[in-house]
C-alpha positions in Angstrom: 37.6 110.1 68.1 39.1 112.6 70.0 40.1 112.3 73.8 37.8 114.5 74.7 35.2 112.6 73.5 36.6 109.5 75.5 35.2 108.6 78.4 36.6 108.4 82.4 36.3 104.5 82.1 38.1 104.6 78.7 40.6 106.0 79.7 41.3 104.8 82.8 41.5 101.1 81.2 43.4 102.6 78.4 45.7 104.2 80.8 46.1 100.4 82.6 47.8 99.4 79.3 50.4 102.0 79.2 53.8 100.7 80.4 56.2 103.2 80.1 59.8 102.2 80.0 62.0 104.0 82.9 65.5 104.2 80.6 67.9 105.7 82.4 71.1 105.4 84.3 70.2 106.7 87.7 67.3 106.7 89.5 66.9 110.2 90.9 66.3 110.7 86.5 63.7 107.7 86.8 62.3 109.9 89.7 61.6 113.3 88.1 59.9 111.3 85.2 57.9 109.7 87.5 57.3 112.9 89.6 57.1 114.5 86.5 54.4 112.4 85.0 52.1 112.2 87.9 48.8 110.0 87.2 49.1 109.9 83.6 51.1 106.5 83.7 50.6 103.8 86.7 52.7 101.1 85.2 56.3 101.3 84.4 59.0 99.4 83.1 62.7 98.8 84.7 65.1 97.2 82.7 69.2 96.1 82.9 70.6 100.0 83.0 68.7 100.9 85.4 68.2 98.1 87.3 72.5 97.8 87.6 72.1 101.2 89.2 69.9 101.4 91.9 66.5 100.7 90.0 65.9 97.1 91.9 65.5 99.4 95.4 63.5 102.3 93.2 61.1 99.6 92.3 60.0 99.4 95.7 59.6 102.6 96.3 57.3 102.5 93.0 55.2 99.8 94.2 54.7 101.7 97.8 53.4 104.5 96.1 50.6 102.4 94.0 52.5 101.9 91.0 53.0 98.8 89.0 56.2 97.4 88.5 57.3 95.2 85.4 60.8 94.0 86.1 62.4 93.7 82.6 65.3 91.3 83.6 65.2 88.5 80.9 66.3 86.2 83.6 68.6 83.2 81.6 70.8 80.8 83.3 70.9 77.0 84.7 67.2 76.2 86.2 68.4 76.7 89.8 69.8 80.0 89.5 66.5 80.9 87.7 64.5 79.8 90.1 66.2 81.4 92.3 66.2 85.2 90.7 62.7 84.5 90.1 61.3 83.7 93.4 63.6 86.4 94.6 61.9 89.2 92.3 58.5 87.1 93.2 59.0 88.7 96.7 59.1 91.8 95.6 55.6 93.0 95.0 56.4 93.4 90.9 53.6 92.5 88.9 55.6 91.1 85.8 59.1 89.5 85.2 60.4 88.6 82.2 63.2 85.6 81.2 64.4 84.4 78.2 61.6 82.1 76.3 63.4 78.4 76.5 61.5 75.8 77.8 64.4 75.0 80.7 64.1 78.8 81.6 60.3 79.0 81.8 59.8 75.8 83.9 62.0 77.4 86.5 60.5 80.7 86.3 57.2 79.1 86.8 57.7 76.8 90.0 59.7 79.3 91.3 56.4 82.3 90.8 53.9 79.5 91.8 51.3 80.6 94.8 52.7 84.8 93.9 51.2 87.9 92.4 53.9 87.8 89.6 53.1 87.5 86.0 56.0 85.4 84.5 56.3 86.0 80.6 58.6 84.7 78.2 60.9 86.9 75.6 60.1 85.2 72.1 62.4 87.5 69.7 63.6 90.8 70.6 61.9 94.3 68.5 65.8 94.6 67.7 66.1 91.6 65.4 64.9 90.2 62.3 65.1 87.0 60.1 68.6 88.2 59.4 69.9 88.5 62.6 68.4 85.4 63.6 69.9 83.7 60.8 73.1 85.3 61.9 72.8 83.9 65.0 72.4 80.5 63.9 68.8 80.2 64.8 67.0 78.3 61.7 63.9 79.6 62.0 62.8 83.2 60.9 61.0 85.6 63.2 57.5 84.6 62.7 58.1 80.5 63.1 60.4 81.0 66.2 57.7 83.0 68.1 55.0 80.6 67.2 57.8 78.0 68.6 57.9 79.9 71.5 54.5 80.8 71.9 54.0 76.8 71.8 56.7 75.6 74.4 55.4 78.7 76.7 51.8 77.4 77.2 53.5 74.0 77.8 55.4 75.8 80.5 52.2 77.3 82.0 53.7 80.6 82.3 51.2 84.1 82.2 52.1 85.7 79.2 54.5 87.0 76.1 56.6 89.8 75.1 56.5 89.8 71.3 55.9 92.7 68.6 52.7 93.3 67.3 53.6 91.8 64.0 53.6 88.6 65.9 50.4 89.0 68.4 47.7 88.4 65.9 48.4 85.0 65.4 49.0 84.1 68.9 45.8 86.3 70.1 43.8 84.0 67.8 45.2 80.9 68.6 42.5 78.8 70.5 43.6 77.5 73.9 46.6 80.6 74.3 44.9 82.8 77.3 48.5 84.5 77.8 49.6 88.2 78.5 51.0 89.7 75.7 53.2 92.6 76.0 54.3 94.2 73.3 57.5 96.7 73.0 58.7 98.9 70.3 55.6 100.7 70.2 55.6 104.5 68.3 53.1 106.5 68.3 52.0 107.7 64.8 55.1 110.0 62.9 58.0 109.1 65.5 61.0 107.5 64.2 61.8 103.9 64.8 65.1 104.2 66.1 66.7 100.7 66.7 63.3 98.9 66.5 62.9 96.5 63.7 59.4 95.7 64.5 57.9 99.0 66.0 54.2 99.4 65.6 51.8 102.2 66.2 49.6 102.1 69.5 46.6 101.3 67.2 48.2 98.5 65.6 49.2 96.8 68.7 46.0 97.0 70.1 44.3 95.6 67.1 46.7 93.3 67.1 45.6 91.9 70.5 48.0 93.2 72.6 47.6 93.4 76.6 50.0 96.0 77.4 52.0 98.3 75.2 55.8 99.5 76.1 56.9 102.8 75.5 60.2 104.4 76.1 61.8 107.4 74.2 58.1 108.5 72.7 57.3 109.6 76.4 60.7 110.0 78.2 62.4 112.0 75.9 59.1 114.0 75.1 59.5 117.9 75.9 56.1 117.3 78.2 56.5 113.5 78.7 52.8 113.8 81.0 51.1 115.4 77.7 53.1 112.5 75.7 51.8 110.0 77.9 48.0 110.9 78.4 48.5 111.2 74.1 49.0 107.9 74.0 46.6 106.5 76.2 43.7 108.7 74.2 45.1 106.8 71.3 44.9 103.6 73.2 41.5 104.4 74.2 40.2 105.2 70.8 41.7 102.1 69.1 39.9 100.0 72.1 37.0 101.3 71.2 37.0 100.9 67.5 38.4 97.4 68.1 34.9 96.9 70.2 32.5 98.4 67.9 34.1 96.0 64.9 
């Protein structure tokens, strides 16, 4: 299906799932993408470089102009400090945070987010790693059984959602009882390279997968039209939304 045979709605809910990943060092460079980019992206992403350079005070400029914010922290520390950070960034206007997922960590996240607009989710495993980094880090489960661990001990938490690759979503989608966001990074659209993602996955695939919302960086940011590389993606959102209904 091609976009043009997509419909306003489609689209527009397609376009809802997009979170693109503001990756840079400045913000006046976060700026001119986002300048650059227009309507063809409403969400976006800001993670530790930018956020160490300015990006906490560009996310509320974001958020005054309509955008949505996902604050890509991964808040970890003592439960107070947490709890602190997260009612801080609950005061904000973002629509998502995100902290490491251990139980300690997600209790204090949610307290701390209780009566808010802000989406708490839990890291499970980063795209970066697999069962042999995990087992390098002394972790003795593999990638699959530590997210389901994880996916466990963060409905016991009651916090909103996720961040976990689509490898990963299917099984947590279809577990009964888990109504949680899930956000999944590493995404590439069909013939870009990887890069340092272990567990990339197409738009498609995500989406099939049960994915809420889909991350994408470099694909769009480094893109020699990042507005046509971002409206590309969302038409393939919107066709595999479609498929996925009609199956």
């Amino acid at each position: 299906m091609g976009a043009d045979a997509l419909s306003l709605r489609e689209l527009t809910a397609a376009r809802e799932k997009l979170i693109v990943a503001l990756d840079f060092a400045a913000p006046r460079d976060a700026e001119a993408l986002v300048s650059g980019v227009g309507d063809a992206v409403v969400f976006y992403k800001i993670g530790l470089e930018l956020a160490y350079s300015g990006g906490l005070s560009f996310a509320q400029d974001l958020i005054k102009d309509g955008k949505q914010v996902f604050l890509d922290l991964k808040l970890h520390d003592i439960p107070a400090t947490v709890s602190r950070a997260c009612a801080q960034a609950a005061g904000s206007g973002a629509s998502f945070l995100t902290v490491h997922a251990y139980p300690q960590t997600m209790r204090a996240a949610k307290r701390a987010a209780e009566g808010s607009s802000l989406r708490v989710l839990g890291v499970t495993v980063l795209t970066s790693c697999d069962d042999q980094d995990l087992a390098e880090a002394g972790y003795a489960y593999g990638v699959r059984d530590l997210v389901a661990r994880r996916a466990v001990q963060a409905c016991e938490a009651g916090i909103d959602g996720l961040v976990l690759s689509a490898g990963e979503a299917s099984a947590i989608h279809a577990s009964p009882g888990r109504k949680m966001i899930l956000v999944t990074p590493g995404i590439r659209p069909q013939g870009t390279a990887a890069a340092d993602q272990k567990r990339a996955a197409t738009p498609a695939a995500a989406i099939a997968a049960g994915a809420d919302y889909l991350v994408v960086g470099r694909p769009v940011t480094r893109a020699g039209d990042p507005r046509e590389a971002a409206a590309a993606i969302v038409a393939e959102i919107a066709t595999a939304m479609s498929w996925h209904q009609m199956s």
